[in-house]
C-alpha positions, 0 to 999 in steps of 0.5 A: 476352623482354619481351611486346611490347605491342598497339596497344590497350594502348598506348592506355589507358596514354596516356589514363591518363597524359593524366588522370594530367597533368591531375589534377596541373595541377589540383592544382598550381592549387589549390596556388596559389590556396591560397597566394595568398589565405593571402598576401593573408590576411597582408598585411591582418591586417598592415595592421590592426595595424600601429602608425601613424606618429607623425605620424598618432598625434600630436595636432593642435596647436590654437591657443587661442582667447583674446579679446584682452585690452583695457586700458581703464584710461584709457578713459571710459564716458559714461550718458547718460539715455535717460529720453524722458518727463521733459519740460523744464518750459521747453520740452515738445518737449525730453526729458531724454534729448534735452538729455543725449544733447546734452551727453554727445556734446560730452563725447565729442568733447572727450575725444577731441580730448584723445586718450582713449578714449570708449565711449558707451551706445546710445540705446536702452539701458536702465539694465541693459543700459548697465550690463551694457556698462560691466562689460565693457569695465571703463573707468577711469571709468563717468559717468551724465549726467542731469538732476533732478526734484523731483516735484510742487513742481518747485521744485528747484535745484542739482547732486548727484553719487553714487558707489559707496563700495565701488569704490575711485576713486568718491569722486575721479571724483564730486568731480572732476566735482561740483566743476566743474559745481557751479562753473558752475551759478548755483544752490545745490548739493547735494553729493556723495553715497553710494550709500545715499542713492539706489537706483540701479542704475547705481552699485549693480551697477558694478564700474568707478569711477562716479558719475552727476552730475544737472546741474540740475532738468528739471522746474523753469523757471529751470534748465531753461532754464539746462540748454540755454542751458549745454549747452556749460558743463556739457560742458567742466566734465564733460570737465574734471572727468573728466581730472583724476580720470584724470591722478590715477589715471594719475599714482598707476598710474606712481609705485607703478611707480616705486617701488625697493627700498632698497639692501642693503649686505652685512654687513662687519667692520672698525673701526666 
């Protein structure tokens, strides 16, 4: 027969099974935790070493950032002399650079009327700096626009002209525009000349054609005074001169692209 149980021994069995129940909630807890933060552990060691998409793993494509490349290769770079101390022995108030700069602008306006391309030097740039420009844009022709002292005697006359014997085009722009103005000047000329034959910058450190043309002699009366009473002469002989040599380069630039391979016939037998 089975002992029947007090009141009191019910008792401490129903708080040991009470504790027995908590314990066990607590522990099921923990197990959730547990495994919860393992989880989250997984998931952001999987976040690191997941490969990334293609499209973020791909280069930006860029693109280059070339300057536009300009032909000047009919375009005309005027030098006017920015010498402010050579005085007009006519005129003390006129500056070589003041007559040049005048002539070298109606050279401009009529190279554009004609539809050619002008650049034109600053009035405040020195030779190097003028030079420097004319290298860059690399024009079909760099002209230097000055007038021409004789020194103490100041008794020289006549036009000269120089050019660069190393850039192929030089000779033909200094005749060119020699001949014109030569024509127009009352007084005896003194021809085309090489580089050797004067240190000057602006024709020893040019890479385009150049040649730099002395108009006349500032420095004595007569053709000084010639000079500014002829500004529009000796623009028009300039201007011309200049197109002539660029109809000769633009017609030399078009026949060497006109020229064809000889036709080829494929070798035949037959009666001769």
């Amino acid at each position: 027969m089975q002992k029947k149980e007090t009141w009191l021994e019910l008792r401490k069995r129903a708080r040991w099974d009470r504790i027995a129940g908590a314990f066990a909630v607590l522990i099921l807890l923990l197990i959730l935790i547990i495994s919860s933060i393992s989880s989250c552990a997984k998931k952001l060691r999987g976040s690191e070493t997941e490969p990334v998409s293609s499209l973020e793993t791909q280069p930006v494509e860029t693109q280059p950032t070339t300057e536009e490349v300009i032909d000047n290769s009919m375009a005309v770079f005027l030098s006017p002399s920015t010498q402010e101390d050579n005085l007009y022995a006519c005129d003390k108030n006129i500056t070589e650079e003041k007559a040049m700069w005048m002539i070298a602008r109606r050279v401009k306006t009529m190279l554009e009327e004609d539809g050619i391309q002008v650049y034109i030097c600053g009035e405040d740039d020195d030779v190097p700096a003028k030079v420097k420009q004319g290298n860059k844009l690399k024009c079909g022709a760099y002209v230097a626009i000055h007038s021409n002292s004789s020194g103490e005697s100041g008794n020289g006359e006549g036009t000269e002209c120089f050019y660069n014997t190393d850039i192929v085009g030089s000779l033909a722009l200094a005749e060119n525009i020699y001949n014109r103005v030569a024509s127009v000047t009352p007084t005896e000329d003194r021809g085309v000349k090489d580089q050797y034959q004067r240190d000057l910058y602006e024709i020893f450190n040019n890479v385009s054609p150049c040649c730099l043309l002395e108009v006349e002699f500032h420095d004595n009366v007569t053709t000084s005074r010639w000079i500014l009473n002829h500004i529009e002469d000796l623009a028009q002989a300039i201007t011309e001169g200049t197109e002539a040599y660029l109809e000769t380069t633009r017609y030399n630039a078009t026949s060497a692209m006109d020229v064809t391979e000889p036709e080829v016939y494929e070798d035949f037998t037959g009666d001769h």
